[in-house]
N, C-alpha and C positions, 0 to 999 in steps of 0.2 A: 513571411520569410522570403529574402531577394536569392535568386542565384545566377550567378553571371557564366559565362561561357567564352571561351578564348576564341579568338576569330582562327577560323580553319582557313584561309587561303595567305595566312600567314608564318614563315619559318617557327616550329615547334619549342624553338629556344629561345624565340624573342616575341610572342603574342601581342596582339596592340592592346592592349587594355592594361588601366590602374585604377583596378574595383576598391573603393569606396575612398579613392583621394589619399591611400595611407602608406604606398607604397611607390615604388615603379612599377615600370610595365612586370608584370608577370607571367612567368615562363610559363608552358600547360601544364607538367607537372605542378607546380606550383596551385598552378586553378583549379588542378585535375581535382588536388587534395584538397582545398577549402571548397568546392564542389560537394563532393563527399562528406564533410565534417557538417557541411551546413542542411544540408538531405538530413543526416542520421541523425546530429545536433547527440555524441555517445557524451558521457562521464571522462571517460579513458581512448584515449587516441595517440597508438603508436605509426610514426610516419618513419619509415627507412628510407632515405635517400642518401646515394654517395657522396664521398667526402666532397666538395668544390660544387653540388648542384645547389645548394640555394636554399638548407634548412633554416638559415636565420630570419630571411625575407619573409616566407613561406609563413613561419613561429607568430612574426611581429604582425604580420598582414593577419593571422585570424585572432592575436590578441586584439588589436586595434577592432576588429568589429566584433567581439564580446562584450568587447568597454561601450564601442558604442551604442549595443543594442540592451544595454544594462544586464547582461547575461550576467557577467563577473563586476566586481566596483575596486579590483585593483591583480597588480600581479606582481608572482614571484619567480626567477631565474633561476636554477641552479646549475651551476658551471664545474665542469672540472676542475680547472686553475684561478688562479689572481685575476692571470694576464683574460683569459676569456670573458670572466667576469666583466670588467671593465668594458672590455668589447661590445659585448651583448649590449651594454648600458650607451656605447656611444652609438650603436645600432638602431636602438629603442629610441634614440632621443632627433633621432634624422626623420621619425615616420611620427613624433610628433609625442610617443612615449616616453618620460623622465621616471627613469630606475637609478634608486639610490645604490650605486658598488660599496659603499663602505658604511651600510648599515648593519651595526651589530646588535642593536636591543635599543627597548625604547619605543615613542611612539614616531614613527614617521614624519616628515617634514611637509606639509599640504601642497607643495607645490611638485610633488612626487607621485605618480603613479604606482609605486612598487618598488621592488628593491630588485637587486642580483648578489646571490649567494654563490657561497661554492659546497661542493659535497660534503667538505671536512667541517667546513661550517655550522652545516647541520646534524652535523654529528654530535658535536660538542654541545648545543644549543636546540635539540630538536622540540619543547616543551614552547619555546619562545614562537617558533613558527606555526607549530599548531594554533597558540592563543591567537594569530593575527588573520589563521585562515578560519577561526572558531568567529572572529569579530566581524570579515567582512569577508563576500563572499568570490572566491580568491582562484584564479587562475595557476596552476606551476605550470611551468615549463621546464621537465626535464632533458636541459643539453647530454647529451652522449650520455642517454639512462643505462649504457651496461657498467657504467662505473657504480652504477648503485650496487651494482653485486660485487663490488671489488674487495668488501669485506663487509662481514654480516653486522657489525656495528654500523657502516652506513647505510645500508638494507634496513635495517632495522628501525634507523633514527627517519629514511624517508617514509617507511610506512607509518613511523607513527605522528610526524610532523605532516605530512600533508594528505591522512585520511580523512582527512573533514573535509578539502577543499572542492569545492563547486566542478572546476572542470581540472582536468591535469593531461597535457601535451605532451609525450613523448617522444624526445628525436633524438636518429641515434645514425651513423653511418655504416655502424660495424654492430650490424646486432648478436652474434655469434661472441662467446669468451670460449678462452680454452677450459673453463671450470665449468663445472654445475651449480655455483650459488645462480638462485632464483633470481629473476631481477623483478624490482616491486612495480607493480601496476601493467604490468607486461600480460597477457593472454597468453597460456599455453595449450595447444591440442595437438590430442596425443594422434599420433598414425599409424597408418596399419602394420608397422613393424612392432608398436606400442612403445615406440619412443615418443615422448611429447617436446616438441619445439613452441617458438616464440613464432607467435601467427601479429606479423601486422596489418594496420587496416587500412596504410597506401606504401607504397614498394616503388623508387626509383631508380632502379640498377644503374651501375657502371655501363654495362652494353647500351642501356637505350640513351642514358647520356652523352654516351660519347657517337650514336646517332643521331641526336641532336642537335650536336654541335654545344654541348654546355660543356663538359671535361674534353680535355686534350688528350690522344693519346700517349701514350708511354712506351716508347725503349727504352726497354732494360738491356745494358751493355756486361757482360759478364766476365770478370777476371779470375783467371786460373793463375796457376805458379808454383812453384816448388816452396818446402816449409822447412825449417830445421830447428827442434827444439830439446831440450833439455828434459827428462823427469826426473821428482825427486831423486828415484832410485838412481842416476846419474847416466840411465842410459837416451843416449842420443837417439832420437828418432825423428825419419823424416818422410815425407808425403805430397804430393800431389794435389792442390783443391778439383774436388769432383772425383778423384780416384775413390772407391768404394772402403770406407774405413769404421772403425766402432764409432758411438756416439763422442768417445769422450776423445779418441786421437781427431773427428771432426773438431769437435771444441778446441781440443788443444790447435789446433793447426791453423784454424777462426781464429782464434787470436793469435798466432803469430801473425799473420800476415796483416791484422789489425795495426801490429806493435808501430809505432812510429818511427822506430830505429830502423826497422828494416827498407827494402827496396820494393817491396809491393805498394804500401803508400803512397809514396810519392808520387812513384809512378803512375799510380789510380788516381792523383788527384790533379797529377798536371794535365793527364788525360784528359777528367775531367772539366778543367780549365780550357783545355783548346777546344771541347765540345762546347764549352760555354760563348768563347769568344767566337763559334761558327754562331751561335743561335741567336748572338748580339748583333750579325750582319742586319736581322731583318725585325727581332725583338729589341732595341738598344738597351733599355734597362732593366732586361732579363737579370736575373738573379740566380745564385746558388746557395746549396744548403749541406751542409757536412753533418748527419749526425753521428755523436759519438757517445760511446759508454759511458767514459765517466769524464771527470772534471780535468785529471789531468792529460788523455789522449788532448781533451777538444784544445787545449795550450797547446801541445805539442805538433797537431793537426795546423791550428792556427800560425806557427811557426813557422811551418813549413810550406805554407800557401803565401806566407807572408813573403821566403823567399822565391817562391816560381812564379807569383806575381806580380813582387815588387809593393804591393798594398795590404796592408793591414785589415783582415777583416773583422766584422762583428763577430766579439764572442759574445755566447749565453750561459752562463754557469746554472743559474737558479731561477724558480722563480719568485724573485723578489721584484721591487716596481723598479727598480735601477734596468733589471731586463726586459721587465715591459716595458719600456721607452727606448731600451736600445732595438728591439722587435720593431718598434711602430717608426723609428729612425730609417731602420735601415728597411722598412714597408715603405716608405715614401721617399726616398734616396734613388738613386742608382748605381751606388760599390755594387761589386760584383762576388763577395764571399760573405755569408754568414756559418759559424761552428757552435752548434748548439748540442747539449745536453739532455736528452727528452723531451724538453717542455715543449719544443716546436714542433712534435712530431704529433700535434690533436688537435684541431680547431684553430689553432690561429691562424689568423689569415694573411696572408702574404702572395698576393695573386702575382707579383711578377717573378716569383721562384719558378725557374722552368728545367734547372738540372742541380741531381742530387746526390751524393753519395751514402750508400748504406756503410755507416762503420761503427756499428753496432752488433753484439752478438744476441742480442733478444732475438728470439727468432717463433715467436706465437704467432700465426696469421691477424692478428687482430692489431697486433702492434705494427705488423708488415701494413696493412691497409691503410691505415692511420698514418704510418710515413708516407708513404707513396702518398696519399691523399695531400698532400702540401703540395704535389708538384700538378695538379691537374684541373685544378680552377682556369678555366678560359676567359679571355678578356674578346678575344677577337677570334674567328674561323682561322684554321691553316694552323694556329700554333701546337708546337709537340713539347711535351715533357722527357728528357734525358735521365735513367737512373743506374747508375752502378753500383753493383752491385758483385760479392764474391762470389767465387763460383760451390756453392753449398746446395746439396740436394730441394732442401726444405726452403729456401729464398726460390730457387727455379722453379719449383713445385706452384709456389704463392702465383710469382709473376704471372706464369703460365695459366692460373687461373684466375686471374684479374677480371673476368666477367663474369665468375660464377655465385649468384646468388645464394646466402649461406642465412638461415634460421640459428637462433641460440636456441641449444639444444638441454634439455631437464637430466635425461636420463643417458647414464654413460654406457654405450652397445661394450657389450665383452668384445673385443677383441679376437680374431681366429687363434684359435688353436688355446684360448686362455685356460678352457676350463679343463682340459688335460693335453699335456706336451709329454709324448712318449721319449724327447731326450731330457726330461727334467732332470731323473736321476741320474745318467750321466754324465749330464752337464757337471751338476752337483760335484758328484765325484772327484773330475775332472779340474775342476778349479778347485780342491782340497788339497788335489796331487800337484797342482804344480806351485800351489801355495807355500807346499810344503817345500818341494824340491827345485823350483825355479828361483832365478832373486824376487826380492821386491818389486810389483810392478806401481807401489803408489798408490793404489785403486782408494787402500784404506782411511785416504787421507785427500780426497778430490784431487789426486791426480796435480798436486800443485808441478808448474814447469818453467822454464825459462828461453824465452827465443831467443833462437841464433842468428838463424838469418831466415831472408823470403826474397823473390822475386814475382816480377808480375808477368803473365803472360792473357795478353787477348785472347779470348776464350768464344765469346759469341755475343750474339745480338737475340734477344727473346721477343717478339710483337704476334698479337694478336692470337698467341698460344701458338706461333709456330716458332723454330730457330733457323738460323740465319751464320755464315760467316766460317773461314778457316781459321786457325790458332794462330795470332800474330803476335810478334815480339812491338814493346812500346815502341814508338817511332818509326815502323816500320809504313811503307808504302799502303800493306794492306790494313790498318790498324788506320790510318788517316780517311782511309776509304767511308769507314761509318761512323769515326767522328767529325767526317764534312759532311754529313746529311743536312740536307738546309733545315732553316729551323722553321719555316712556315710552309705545311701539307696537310694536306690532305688526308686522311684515316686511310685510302686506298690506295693512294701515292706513295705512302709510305711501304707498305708492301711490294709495289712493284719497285719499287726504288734496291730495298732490300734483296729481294729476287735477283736484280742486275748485278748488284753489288756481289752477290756470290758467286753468280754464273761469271763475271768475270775472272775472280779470285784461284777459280776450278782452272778455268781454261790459260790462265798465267802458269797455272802450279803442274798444270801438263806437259806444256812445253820447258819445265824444267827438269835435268837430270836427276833420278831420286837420289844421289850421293849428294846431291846438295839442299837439301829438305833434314833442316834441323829440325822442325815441328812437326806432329803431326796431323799428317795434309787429308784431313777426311773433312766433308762439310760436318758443321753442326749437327744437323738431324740424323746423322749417323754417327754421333759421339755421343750416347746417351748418357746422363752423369747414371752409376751404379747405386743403387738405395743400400738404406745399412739394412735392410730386409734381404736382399740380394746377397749381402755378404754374410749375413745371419745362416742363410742356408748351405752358404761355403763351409762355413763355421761347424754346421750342424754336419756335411761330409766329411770333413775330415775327420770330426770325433766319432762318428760310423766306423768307420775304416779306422780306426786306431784303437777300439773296444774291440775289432773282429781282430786285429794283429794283436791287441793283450791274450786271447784265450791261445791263438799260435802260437805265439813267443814264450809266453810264461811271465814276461817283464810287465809291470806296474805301466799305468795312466802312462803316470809322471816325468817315469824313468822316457819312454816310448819320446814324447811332445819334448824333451831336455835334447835327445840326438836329433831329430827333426828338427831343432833351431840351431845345433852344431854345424851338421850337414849343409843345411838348406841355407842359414843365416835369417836375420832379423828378430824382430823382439817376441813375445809370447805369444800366442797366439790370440789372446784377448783383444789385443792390438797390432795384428798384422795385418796387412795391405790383401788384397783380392789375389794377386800375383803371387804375393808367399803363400798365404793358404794354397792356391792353386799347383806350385811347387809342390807342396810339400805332402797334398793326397795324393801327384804321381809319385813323390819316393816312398809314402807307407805300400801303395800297389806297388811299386817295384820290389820293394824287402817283402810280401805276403806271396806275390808269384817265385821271388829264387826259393822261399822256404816248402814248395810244393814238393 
């Protein structure tokens, strides 16, 4: 058995070595992990490395010396989508490996090494893949293995389709789901809380990537705004992005400012456009990337790019092969807009994507990583990746941890306070009382609503877990400030950069009169966004204090929380703002102290 070893007095992201003629040069992670694979020589080998380091090279460089050492005598892919599939297969076929993509059944073609599947594939079919890992002795490769737990029918069909196979690869960039389905072939151990996680058996983080020099770093630029929307119940409600709100006034308020109609769009995306056209001074065929919900934003999105810059970009509805070839167009092109629909948000590769807008309300960290993940594949040192983003607790939350190393986890921790909450029964209560006596708040029906309008306001810059930036209106001087950041630095440049950028912003905003301060003029890192945990406990005040004014008074919940939204104004309290609530515990103390 050979084992090679990356030369050390060479940069860690570009090693001179290409062990066994099958590949390019190999990064040290890369070595680090066939290193290790070829020492331990396991059955089962999960490799986590972040989105943009280099899991396909990595995959194809220890398939290639399996084949050659007669370990395995052929191999199988499984892919999330079409389009990956395909990939993989033109991947495979550059180092010398021919995987058939559009094998469905049947015996294989001799002049093939393997096939590539995709997950649903083997779902449908998982008896046919066993027989061919039962025949010969067969390699998998599971691409992005948490999708095997995406439903227990594929779970299912891969353990029973490739339990016989000889060796089985695991790579995944995001090994964390927000579920507890098992994923197959995964090791879990438990820890001394006696939760059990997903233990891999090589680990390439984002942080050490991006000291590397292999991932680029990421600004995330943050847009606030005002929201105004419709509920069933007909009542008008509006909001602030990042003001402290229920989950479901955040959702609603998420997509208003999604809506296309409105004025937060646009504005976020011409934004995004002049961040683009700075990052093109020194990138030229830098690329962007819109993702959207559903099929008809990404039309509507694409419309409206179409008019801020004049060009028509690629859309992606599906994935069908019409999209995969519009994908690998505009990969090898240099238009400067693509508007896709999920599919681009996992594995495909698109290395000159370098800014991107979130316009999506999925908001699972596993999907957040996997977007962002398109924008951070490096080609060269210096380049940054651009992401905007709205200004939502739980996207700031993500950014802000973009280096933290995260296990899939088995076993789901109770949550504080789950297993008794001394305001259950009042809560209870409480919401029967104003069920009864309030209007309708819609709840019973998800809250369906209708936007009215949105505007955009510069909100901040997020990098390397810290924030950055004053509240700028689009277009304004300070708002041009950090989308001229150049687009080739440094990981540490970028921060001093950032730094200057504020301290100048401060010392502008001093020498102005505050009667002329429409925004407000606080930095960033003293604008914390408010969690709906924070307003949970507002929530949990006021009904304190309005349980202690029911035994005072003699009046019901109900009747109590009906004059409170008379008095004070805005909607129920299920869905009111951090400020109403806050109102509205000084007027119950103010009615509990005259009644002394």
């Amino acid at each position: 058995m050979t084992t090679t070893t990356a030369n050390h007095h060479l940069s860690p992201a570009f090693p001179g070595r290409a062990p066994w003629g099958t590949a390019n040069k190999l990064r040290a992670w890369q070595q680090g992990a066939m290193d290790k694979y070829i020492q331990t020589q396991p059955r089962d080998f999960l490799a986590v490395a972040t989105p943009g380091a280099g899991k396909t090279t990595f995959a194809l460089t220890l398939a290639s010396w399996l084949l050659h050492h007669h370990v395995v005598q052929q191999v199988t892919v499984v892919a999330p989508t079409e389009h990956l599939k395909k990939q993989w297969a033109e991947a495979a076929a550059r180092v010398g490996i021919k995987l058939d993509p559009e094998y469905s059944a049947g015996p294989l073609g001799r002049e093939y090494h393997g096939v590539a599947v995709t997950y649903a594939g083997v779902g449908v079919r998982p008896m046919l893949h066993r027989n061919r890992c039962e025949q010969r002795k067969t390699l998998v490769i599971l691409d992005e293995i948490h999708h095997a737990g995406d439903s227990r029918s594929w779970g299912d069909a891969c353990l029973e389709a490739f339990e016989p196979a000889t060796r089985r690869l695991c790579l995944t960039g995001t090994p964390f789901r927000s579920d507890t389905n098992p994923i197959p072939f995964v090791t879990y151990e438990e820890g001394n809380d006696g939760i059990r996680r997903s233990a891999a058996d090589y680990t390439y983080g984002y942080g050490n990537a991006l000291a590397d020099g292999v991932v680029r770093p990421v600004i995330f630029l943050s847009y606030s705004g005002n929201m105004r929307w419709r509920t069933k119940a007909g009542d008008e409600l509006s909001a602030r992005l990042g003001e402290p709100m229920t989950k479901d006034a955040i959702s609603q308020a998420w997509r208003t400012a999604l809506d296309p109609r409105g004025d937060w769009m646009p504005n976020v995306l011409r934004a995004a456009d002049q961040r683009l056209t700075e990052v093109r001074k020194s990138i030229p065929d830098a690329g962007a990337l819109v993702i959207a919900s559903d099929q008809d934003s990404a039309r509507s999105y694409a419309k409206l790019l179409r008019e801020i810059t004049g060009e028509g970009p690629t859309v992606v509805l599906s994935d069908d092969s019409g999209a995969s070839q519009r994908i690998d167009d505009f990969s090898q092109g240099d238009s400067r807009w693509m508007v896709a629909v999920r599919m681009v948000s996992e594995g495909v590769d698109v290395p000159r994507l370098a800014v991107g807008v979130y316009a999506t309300t999925i908001s699972t960290p596993l999907f957040f990583a996997q977007a962002v993940g398109r924008f951070v594949r490096s080609r060269r040192r210096g380049e940054t990746a651009s992401v905007f983003v709205p200004t939502i607790p739980t996207l700031l939350t993500f950014a802000n941890e973009m280096e933290v190393e995260r296990d899939h986890v088995l076993d789901k921790p109770k949550k504080e306070g789950e297993e008794e909450n001394p305001y259950a029964e009042e809560e209870k209560l409480l919401a029967e009382a104003e069920k009864q006596q309030d209007e309708d708040t819609g709840e019973q029906d998800m809250l369906p609503f209708e936007a009215l309008e949105s505007d955009a306001v510069f909100d901040r810059v997020l990098y390397d877990g810290a924030e950055f930036g004053m509240q700028a209106h689009p277009g304004s001087e300070e708002e041009q400030d950090y989308l001229g950041i150049p687009g080739l630095l440094e990981p540490e440049q970028v921060q001093l950069l950032l730094q200057k950028r504020q301290a100048r912003q401060i010392a502008h905003s001093r020498r102005k009169p505050d009667q002329e301060a429409d925004l407000l003029e606080i930095p960033a890192e003293r604008r914390p966004v408010v969690t709906h945990k924070e307003l949970l406990e507002l929530r949990k005040q006021l009904n304190t204090l309005v349980g202690a004014y029911v035994h005072q008074s003699g009046k019901p919940h109900g009747v109590i929380h009906t004059e409170l939204r008379r008095v004070c104004g805005g909607p129920p309290s299920a869905e009111a703002t951090a400020g109403q609530l806050t109102e509205r515990i000084n007027k119950v103390r103010e009615w509990a102290t005259r009644m002394r």
